[in-house]
N, C-alpha and C positions, 0 to 999 in steps of 0.2 A: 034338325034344328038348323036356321039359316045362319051361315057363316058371313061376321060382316066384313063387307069390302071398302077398303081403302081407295082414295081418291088420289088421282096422278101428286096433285099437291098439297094431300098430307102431309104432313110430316113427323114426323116418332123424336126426334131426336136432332138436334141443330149441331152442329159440329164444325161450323162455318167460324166461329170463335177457337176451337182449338189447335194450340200450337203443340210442337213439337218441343222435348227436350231440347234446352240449348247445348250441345255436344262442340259447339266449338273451339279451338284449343285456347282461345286465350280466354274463355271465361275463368274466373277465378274470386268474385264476387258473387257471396250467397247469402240468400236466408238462412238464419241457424234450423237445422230439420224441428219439429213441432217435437219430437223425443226428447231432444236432448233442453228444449228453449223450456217444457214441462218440468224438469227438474230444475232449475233458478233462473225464471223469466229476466230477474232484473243483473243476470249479470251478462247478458246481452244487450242491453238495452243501455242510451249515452244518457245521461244524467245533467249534463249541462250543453253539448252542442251537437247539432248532428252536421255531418257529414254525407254528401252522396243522396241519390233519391228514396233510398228506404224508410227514415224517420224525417224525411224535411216537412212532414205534414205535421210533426207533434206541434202543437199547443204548448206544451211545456218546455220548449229548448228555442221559445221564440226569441226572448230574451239577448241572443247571443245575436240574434240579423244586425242589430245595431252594430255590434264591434266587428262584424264581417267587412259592414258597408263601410266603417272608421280604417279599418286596415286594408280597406282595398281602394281608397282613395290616398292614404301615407303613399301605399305600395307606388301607384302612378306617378304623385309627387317628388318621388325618391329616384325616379327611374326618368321621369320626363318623354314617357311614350306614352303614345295612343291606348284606350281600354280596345279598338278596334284590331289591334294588330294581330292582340292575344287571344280574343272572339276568333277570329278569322284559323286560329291555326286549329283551335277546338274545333269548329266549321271542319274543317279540312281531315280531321279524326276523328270526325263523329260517329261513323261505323263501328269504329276499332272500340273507339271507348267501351258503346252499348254492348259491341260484345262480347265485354269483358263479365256484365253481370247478368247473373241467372234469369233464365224465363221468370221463374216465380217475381218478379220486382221490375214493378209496373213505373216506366220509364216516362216521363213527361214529353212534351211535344219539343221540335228542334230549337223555340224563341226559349221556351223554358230551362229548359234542357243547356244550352249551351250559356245560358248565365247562373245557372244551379253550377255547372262545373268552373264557370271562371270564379264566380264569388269566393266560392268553395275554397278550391285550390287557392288564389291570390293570399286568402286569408293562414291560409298554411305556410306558405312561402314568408309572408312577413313575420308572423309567428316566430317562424326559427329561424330567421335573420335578428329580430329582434332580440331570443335569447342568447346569440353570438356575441350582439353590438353592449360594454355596456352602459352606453349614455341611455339605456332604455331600459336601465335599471330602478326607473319610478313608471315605469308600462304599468295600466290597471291590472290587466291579465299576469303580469309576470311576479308582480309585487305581492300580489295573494296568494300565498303558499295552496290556498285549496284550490282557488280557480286553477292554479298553474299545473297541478297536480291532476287535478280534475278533467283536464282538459286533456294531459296529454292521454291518461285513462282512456277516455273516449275514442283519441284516434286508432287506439291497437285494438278495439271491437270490428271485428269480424264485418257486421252490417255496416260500419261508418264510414266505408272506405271509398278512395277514388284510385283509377290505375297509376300506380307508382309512375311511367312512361309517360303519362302524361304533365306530371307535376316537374318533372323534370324536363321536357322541350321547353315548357314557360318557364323556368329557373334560366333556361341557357338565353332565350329569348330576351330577358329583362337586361342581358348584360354586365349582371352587377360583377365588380372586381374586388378580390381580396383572395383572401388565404382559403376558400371553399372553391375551388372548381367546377365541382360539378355538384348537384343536388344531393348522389346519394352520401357524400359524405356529411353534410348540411344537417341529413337526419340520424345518421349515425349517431353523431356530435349531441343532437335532439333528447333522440332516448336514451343512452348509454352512457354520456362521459360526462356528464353534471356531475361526479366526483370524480372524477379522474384526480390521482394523484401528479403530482408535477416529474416522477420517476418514472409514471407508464407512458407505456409507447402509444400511440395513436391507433385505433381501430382503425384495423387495414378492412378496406371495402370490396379488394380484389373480387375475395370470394364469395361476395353477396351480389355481387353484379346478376341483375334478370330476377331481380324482386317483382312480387308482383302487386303489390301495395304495401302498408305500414304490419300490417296482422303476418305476411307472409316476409317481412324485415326480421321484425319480431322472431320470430319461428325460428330463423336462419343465422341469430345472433348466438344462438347457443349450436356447439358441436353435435351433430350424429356420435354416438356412442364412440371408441376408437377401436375397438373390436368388429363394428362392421358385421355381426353376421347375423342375420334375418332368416331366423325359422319357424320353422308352425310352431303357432303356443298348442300346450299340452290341457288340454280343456278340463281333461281326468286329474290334472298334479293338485295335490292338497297345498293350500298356502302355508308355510312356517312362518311365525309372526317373528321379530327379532328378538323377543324375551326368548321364547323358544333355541331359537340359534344361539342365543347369548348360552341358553343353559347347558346345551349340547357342547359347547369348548369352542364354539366358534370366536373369532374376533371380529368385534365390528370396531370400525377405523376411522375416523374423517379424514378423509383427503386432502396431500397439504402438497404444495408446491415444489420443484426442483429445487426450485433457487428461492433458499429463505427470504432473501430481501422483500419478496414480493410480498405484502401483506395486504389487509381488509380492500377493499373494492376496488382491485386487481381486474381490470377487465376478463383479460387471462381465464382466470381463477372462476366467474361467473360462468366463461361460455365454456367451461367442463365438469358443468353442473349435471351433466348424464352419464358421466364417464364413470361409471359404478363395474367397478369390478372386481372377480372374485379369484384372491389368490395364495394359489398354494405353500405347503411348507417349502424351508428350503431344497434345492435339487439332490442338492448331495442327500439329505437325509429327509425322502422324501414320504415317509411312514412316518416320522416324529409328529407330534402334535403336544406341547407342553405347555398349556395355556396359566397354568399355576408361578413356574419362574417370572413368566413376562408379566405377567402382573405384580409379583412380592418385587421382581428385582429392574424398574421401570429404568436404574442408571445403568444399563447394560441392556441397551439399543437392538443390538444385533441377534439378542435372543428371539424378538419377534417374527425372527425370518426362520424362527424354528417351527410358529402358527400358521395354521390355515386363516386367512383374515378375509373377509368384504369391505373391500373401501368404496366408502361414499363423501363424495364431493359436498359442502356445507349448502344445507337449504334453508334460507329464509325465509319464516312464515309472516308474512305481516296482512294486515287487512283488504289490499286487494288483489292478493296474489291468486285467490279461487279464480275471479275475475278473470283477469290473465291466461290464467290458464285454458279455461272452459273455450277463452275463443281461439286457440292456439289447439285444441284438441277439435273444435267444431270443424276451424278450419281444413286439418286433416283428415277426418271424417268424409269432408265434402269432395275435397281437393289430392289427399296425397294419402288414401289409402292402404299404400301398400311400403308409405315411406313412413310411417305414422313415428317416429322416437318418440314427439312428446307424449302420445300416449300409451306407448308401451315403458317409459319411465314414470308416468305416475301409477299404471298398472301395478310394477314393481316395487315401487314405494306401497300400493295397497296390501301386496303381498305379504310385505313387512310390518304392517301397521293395522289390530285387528282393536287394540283396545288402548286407552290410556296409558296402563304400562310399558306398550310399548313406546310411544312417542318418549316418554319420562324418561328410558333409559337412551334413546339415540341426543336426548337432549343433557344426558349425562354426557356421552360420547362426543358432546361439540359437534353433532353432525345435525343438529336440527336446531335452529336458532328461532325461538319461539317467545315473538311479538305480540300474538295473540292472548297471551297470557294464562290460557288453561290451555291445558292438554288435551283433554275430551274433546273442546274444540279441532284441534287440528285434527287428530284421528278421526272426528264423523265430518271433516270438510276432505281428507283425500279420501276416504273409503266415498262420500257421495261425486266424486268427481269423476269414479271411473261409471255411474251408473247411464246406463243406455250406449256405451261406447261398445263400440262390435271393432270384430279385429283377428284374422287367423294366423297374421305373421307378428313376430317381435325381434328387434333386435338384440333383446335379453333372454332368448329361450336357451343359451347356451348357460348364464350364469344361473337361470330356476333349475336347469338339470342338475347342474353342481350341487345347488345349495339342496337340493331334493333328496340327492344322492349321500352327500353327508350328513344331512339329520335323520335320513333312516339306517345310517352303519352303526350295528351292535356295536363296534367297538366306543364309538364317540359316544353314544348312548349310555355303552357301560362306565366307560370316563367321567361324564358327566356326570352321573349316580356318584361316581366315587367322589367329585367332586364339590356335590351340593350338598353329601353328608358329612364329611370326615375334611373339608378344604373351605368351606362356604367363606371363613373369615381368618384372620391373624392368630385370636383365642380360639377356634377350634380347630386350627393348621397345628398350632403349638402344642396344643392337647394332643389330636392322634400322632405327631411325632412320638410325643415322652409316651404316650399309652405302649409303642410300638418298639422303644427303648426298652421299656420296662418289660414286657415281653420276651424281648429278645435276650437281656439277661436273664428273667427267669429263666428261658431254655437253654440256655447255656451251665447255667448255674447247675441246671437239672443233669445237665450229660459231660459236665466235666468228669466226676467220680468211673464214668464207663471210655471216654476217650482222653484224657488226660490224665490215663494210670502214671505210679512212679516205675521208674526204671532202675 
């Protein structure tokens, strides 16, 4: 059979269109992977403005070009410079920008291109000067609790973003003077201290310096764990849900501050929202575990350092927190794989959270503040939060060992039994007392006659 022959200028296959991975260090800007954007397309997706070249082509967030083009004409007003100066510096960065976001996000030509990022940005920059200023306390945007809400929603989405470095040379560029120096405190201010109480101190920005957009701000406003220690998770470990540990004599704890003064929206207090950790009896008596006293006798403090406790810092579930998170966990996935906290703390929280009852009892415990208003809820929004998330290191695999280790010890096992029969409550604490009284005179009663002969 004649074999057919190909022509010099056949061709099989065009490969004249493909690029390569963008591997360069400053990308930091992605598509959410198609695994994870399959499990809740719309909590990726901006809902009222886009930002950046990924959704400028929606139909549905057209709406917003007006108030772009409204606050980037204030912005010039306000500043009394050229729109040419701040073109020119985009010009000047336009490399750096592009390769800031992923191959996959198909980037406009340089006329487009560099007024997608001035409009873009300007419109951010007045933004949060505006919510600073407040004679601009009747702003259409700021005045609508949903628009304002809404809006900032969208800039901490993963897709929505522009390079943090460059919103800040046009921040310094504009000149403006006051009590913000530099951009990143500007946004700090942004997302974080709209309650700030008039006793907390000011979000220090030192340590967030080398952000890489507002999603990767985000990320870095909450603490890495304070334990620090990153190890292989245990793929074999069975989950213990917190009813379970509850039952076993563990103590679950909310985590409460040094220094009482500091109460409700504590900056503080928010960015050690991971700091979950698992801690032993006290040293001196470090086999004790008396979980019965600390609970009958709550005005006598110091017993509790006779339990083994898990404290967990308070977590607020409210309606866009899934949100939140999803791109806070995308972003790691893409970007900081092997730094992942926030996904190895909701992992953890899944660990804990297998059904209803459990959420019910961490939300007895003050440790789950639950806006959502049913519990089912929350339990099937963290259990689906961790689905399609890969990961072989955690910074909690030292407290899963713990907490592994102590709900398979016979001894707490046997404690436990003795405690869910014979301790469960006040009337059946009271009852096996006197059962165990009465008892105990019977026997006595019984062997006075043979050890308390007369003499």
């Amino acid at each position: 059979m004649a074999m057919p022959i190909w022509g010099k200028k056949d061709t099989i296959i065009d490969v004249t269109q493909a690029r390569e991975p963008n591997w360069d260090p400053k990308c930091c800007i992605y598509r959410v992977p198609q695994r994870l954007r399959n499990v809740n397309k719309n909590a990726y997706t901006p809902k009222l403005i886009s930002i950046g070249p990924v959704h400028r082509n929606n139909g549905e967030l057209k709406d917003m070009q007006m108030w772009k083009e409204s606050y980037l004409k204030e912005f010039f007003s306000r500043i009394s410079k050229a729109q040419k100066e701040f073109a020119c510096i985009i010009e000047k960065n336009e490399d750096e920008i592009r390769r800031c976001y992923a191959v996959e996000i198909s980037l406009p030509e340089k006329k487009d291109f560099v007024r997608m990022i001035l409009l873009d940005s300007i419109f951010i920059i007045e933004l949060f000067l505006r919510n600073e200023d407040q004679k601009y306390g009747k702003d259409y945007i700021l005045s609508k609790q949903c628009l304002k809400d809404g809006i900032m929603q969208d800039l901490i989405l993963l897709e929505n973003q522009l390079p943090f470095f460059i919103l800040d040379r046009l921040y310094d560029q504009s000149g403006i003077t006051g009590c913000h120096k530099c951009f990143l405190t500007l946004a700090c201010k942004y997302f974080f201290d709209r309650k700030k109480l008039p006793t907390d101190k000011e979000l220090s920005t030192d340590e967030m310096k080398g952000v890489k957009h507002f999603t990767d701000l985000y990320r870095q406003f909450y603490h890495p764990p304070k334990h620090g220690i990153i190890g292989d998770q245990n793929t074999d470990q069975q989950p213990h849900s917190a009813t379970k540990l509850d039952n076993a004599g563990l103590k679950l704890e909310k985590w409460e501050p040094n220094d009482q003064k500091q109460k409700k929206y504590s900056l503080e207090e928010k960015r050690c929202l991971l700091d979950i950790q698992f801690k032993p009896s006290s040293a001196c008596c470090p086999r004790i575990n008396c979980p019965w006293p600390t609970v009958c006798l709550k005005k006598f403090p110091s017993l509790k350092h006779f339990q083994i406790r898990l404290v967990i810092p308070e977590f607020v579930v409210h309606d866009r927190i899934e949100e939140i998170f999803r791109n806070l966990m995308a972003l790691e996935q893409c970007h900081y794989p092997d730094e992942a906290y926030i996904c190895n703390y909701i992992e953890l929280l899944d660990f804990l959270i297998n059904r209803e009852e459990d959420v019910e009892l961490l939300v007895d415990k003050k440790i789950i503040v639950n806006s959502l208003g049913s519990n089912r809820a929350v339990a099937k929004m963290i259990n689906n939060l961790c689905r399609e998330i890969v990961g072989t290191k955690s910074y909690y695999s030292e407290v899963t060992e713990k907490l592994d280790k102590y709900y398979n010890s016979s001894w707490n096992k046997n404690m436990a039994s003795l405690r869910n029969v014979y301790f469960r409550d006040i009337w059946r604490s009271t009852a096996t007392v006197v059962g165990f009284v009465v008892v105990l005179v019977t026997i006595l009663n019984f062997l006075r006659p043979f050890v308390f002969t007369n003499t």
